[in-house]
DRENVEX-68047 format. One line per field, with one value per atom (N, C-alpha, C): chain; x, z, y; atom name. Coordinates in steps of 0.02 Angstrom, whole numbers, plus 50000, padded with zeros to 5 digits. Example, Ala and Ser with C-alpha at 12.3 -4.5 7.8 and 13.67 -1.06 7.14 Angstrom:
<recs>
chaine A	A	A	A	A	A
X 50660	50615	50660	50642	50684	50645
Z 50390	50390	50390	50354	50357	50394
Y 49716	49775	49835	49888	49947	50002
atome N	CA	C	N	CA	C
</recs>
This chain:
<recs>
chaine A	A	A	A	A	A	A	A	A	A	A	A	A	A	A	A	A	A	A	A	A	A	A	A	A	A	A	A	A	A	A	A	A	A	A	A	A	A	A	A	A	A	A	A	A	A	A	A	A	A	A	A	A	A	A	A	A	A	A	A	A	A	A	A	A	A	A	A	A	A	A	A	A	A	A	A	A	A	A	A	A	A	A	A	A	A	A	A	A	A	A	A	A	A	A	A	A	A	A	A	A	A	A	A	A	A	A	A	A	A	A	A	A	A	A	A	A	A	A	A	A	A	A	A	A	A	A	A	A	A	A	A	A	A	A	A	A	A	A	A	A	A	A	A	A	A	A	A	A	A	A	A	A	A	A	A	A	A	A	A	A	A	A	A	A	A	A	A	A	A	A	A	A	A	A	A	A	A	A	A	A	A	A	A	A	A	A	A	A	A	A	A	A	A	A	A	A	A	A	A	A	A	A	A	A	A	A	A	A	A	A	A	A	A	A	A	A	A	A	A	A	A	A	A	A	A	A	A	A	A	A	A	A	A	A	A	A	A	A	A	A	A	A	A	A	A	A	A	A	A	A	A	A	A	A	A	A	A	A	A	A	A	A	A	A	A	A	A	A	A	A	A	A	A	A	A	A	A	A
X 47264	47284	47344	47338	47405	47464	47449	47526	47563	47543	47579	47669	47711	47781	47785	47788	47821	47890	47906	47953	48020	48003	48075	48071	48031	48041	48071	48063	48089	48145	48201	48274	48272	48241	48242	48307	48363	48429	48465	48457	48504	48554	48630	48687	48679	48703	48703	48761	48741	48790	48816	48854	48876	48942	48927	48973	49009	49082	49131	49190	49227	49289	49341	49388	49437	49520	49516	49529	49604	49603	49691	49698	49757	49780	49843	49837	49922	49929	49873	49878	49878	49911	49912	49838	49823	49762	49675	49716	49644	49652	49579	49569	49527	49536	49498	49443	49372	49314	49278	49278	49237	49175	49106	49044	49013	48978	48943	48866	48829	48759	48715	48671	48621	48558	48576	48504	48491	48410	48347	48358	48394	48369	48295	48287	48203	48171	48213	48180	48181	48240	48252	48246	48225	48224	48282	48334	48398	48411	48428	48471	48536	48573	48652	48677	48751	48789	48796	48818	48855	48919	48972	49020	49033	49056	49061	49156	49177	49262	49257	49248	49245	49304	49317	49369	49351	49377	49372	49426	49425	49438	49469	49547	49565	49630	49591	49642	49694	49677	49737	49769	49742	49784	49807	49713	49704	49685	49661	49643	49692	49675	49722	49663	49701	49658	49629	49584	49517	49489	49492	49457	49392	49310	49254	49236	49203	49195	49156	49119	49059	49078	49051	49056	49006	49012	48956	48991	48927	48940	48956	48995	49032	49037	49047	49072	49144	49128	49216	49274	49312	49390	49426	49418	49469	49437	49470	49456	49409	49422	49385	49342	49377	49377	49281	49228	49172	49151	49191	49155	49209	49197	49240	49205	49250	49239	49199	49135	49114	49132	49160	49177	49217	49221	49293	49241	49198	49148	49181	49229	49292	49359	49403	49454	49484	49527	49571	49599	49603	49609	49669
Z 51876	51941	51932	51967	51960	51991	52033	52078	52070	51997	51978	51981	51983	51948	51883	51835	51790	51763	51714	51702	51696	51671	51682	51743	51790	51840	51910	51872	51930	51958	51908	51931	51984	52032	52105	52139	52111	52160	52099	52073	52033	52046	52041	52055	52056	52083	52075	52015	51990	51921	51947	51927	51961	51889	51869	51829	51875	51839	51890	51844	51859	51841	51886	51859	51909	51921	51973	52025	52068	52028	52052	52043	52026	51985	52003	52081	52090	52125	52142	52180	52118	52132	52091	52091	52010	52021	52063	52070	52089	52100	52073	52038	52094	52125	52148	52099	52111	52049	52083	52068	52110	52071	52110	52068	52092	52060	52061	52069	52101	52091	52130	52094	52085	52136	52193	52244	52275	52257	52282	52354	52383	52446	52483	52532	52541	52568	52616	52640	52598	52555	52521	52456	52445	52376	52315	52342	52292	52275	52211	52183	52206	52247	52279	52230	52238	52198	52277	52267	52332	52290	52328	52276	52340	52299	52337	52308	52344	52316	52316	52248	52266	52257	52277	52267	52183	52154	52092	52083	52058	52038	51976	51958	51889	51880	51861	51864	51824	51757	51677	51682	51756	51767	51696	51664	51614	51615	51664	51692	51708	51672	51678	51737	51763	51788	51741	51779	51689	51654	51666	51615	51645	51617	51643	51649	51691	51693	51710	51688	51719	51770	51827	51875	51886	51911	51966	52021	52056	52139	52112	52174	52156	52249	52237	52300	52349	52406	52419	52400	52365	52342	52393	52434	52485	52525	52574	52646	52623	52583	52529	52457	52423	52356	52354	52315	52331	52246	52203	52135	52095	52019	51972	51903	51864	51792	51744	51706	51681	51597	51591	51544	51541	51485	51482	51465	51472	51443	51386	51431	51394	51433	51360	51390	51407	51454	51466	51402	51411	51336	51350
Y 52294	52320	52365	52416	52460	52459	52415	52418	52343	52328	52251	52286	52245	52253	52236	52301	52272	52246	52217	52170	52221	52283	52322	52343	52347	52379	52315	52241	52213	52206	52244	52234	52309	52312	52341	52370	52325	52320	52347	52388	52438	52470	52460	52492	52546	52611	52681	52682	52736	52757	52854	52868	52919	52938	53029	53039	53094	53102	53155	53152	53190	53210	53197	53170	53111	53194	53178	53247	53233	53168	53125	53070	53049	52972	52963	52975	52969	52888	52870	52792	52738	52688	52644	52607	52601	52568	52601	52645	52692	52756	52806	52875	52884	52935	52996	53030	53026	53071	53106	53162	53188	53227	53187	53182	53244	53290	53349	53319	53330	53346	53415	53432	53469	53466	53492	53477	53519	53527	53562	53581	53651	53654	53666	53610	53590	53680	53717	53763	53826	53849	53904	53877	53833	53839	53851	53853	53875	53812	53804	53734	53750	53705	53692	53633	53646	53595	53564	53477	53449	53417	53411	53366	53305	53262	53180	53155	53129	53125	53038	53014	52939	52923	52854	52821	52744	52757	52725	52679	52615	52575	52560	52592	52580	52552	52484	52423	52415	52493	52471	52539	52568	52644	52692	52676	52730	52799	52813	52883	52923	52981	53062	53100	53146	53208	53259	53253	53311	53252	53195	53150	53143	53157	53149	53076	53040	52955	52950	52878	52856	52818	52811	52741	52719	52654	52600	52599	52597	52545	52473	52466	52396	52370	52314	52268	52296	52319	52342	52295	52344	52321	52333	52369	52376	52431	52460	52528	52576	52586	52656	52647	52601	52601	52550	52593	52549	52559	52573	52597	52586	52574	52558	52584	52597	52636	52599	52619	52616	52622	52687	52708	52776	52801	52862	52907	52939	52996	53037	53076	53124	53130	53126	53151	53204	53212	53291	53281	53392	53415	53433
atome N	CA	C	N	CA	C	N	CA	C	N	CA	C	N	CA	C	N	CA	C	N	CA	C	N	CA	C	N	CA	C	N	CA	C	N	CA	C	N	CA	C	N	CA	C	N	CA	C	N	CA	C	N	CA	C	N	CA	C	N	CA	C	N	CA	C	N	CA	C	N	CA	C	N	CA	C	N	CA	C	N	CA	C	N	CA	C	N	CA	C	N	CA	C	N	CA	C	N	CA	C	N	CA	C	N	CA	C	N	CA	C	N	CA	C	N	CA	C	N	CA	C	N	CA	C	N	CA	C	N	CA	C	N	CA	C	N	CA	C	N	CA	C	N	CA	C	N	CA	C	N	CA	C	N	CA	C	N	CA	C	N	CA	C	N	CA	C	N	CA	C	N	CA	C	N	CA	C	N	CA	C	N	CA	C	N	CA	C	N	CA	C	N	CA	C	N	CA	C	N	CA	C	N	CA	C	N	CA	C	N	CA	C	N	CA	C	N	CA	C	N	CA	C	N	CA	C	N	CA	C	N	CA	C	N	CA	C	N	CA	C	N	CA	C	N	CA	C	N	CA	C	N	CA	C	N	CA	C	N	CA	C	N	CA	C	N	CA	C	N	CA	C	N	CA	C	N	CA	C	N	CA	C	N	CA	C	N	CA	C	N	CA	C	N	CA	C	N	CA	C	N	CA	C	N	CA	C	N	CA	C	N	CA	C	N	CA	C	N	CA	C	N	CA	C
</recs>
């Protein structure tokens, strides 16, 4: 049958992952990233950039501005803050 679930496909409830370049680090404990994506406009056809300004989660206030990062969705930490660092992709040069 074709419409079984398979076994990688049952984890359904997959965090969003989201990369960006952190765009301010002046709050304690949390980075401003702001994620770029690439989307198809439906009527003209032009590929558009959209940008998104997350609020990130960095608890060892290792992040510089210019540093590229991975994030997850996460559980709210607080008013704003819904995502936390994954990893350091790259650092500012």
């Amino acid at each position: 049958m074709a419409d079984t679930v398979d076994s990688s496909d049952a984890r359904l409830n997959r965090r969003k992952v989201r990369e960006g370049v952190v765009v301010s680090d002046r709050m304690d404990k949390t980075a401003i990233v702001e994620a770029t994506e690439r989307v198809r406009h439906p009527r003209y056809a032009k590929t558009v950039q959209r940008k998104s300004r997350l609020a990130v989660h960095d608890a060892s206030n290792e992040l510089s501005v210019g540093d590229l990062v991975r994030v997850a969705e996460t559980r709210p930490l607080s008013k704003t803050k819904r995502w936390r660092v994954v990893e350091i992709v790259e650092r500012a040069k």
